[in-house]
C-alpha positions in Angstrom: -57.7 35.4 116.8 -61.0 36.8 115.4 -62.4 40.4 116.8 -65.3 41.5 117.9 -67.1 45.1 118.0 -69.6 44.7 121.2 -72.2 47.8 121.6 -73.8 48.0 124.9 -76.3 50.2 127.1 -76.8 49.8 130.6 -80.0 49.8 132.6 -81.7 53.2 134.3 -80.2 51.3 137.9 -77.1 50.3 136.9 -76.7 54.4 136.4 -78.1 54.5 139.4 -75.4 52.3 140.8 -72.5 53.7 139.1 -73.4 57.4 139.8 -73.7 56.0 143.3 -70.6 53.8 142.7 -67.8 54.3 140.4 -65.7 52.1 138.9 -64.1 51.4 135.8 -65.9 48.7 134.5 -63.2 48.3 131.8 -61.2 46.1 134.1 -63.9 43.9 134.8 -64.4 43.5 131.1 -61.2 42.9 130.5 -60.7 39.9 133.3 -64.0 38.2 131.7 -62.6 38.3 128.4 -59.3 36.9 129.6 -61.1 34.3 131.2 -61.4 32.6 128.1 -58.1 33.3 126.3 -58.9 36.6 124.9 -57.7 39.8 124.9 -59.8 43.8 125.7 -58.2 45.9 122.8 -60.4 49.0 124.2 -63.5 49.8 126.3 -65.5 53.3 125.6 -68.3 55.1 126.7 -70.6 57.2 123.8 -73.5 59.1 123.2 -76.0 58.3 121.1 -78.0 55.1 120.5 -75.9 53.1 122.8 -73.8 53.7 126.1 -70.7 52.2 125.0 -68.9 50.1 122.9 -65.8 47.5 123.3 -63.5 46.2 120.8 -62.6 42.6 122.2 -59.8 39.8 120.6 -61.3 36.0 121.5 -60.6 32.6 120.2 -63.4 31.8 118.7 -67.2 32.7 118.4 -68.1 30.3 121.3 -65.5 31.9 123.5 -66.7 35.2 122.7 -70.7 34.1 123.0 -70.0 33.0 126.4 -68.8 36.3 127.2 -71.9 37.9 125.9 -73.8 35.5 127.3 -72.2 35.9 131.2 -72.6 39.6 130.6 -76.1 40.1 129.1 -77.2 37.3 131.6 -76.1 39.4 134.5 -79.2 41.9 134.3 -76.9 45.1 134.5 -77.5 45.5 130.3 -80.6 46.7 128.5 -78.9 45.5 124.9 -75.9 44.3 123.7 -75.2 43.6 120.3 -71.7 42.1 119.5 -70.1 41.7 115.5 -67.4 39.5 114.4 -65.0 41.7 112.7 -63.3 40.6 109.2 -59.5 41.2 108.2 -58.9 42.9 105.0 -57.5 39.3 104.3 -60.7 37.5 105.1 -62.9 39.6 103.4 -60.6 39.1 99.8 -60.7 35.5 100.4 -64.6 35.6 101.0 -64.5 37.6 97.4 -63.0 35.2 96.0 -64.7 32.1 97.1 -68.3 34.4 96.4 -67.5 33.8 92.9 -67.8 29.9 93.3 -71.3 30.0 95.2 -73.6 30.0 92.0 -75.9 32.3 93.8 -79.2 32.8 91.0 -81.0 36.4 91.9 -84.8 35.5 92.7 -86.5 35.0 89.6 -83.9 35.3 87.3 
């Protein structure tokens, strides 16, 4: 199954919220990825330009998008930015089949 690197921040409230409420919102990320077939690998908070970052296992990009979608379209996100994660494997067989393209550099 492909992976997926999701980076996330929450809003000012749902700071509010959690610093009001805790929880270990791990778990609840975990049950929507398993709700389509997938699997939570890890789940971390950061610093920096985003507020935490999840490394998620999921069928296929239309599982995983309606993850994202569920998620970013429950308000408690102000970004989320998810990217599909190649194998060593993959990328040596996209090397090899880049050869075959026939891309021509602009004005060459």
């Amino acid at each position: 199954m492909p992976l997926y690197l999701s980076k996330f921040s929450y809003t000012p409230e749902t700071w509010a919220r959690m610093i009001s409420n805790p929880e270990d919102r791990g778990k609840a990320a975990q049950a929507y990825i398993e709700s389509v077939g997938g699997k939570l690998h890890g789940f971390w908070y950061a610093f920096g330009s985003h507020d935490g970052y999840n490394l998620w296992e999921a069928p296929n990009n239309v599982s995983m998008a309606a993850v994202a979608l569920a998620i970013c379209g429950g308000g408690a996100l102000s970004s989320m930015e998810t990217t599909v994660l190649l194998t060593v494997d993959e990328t040596l067989e996209a090397l090899r089949m880049a050869g075959d393209v026939g891309y021509r550099a602009p004005g060459a």
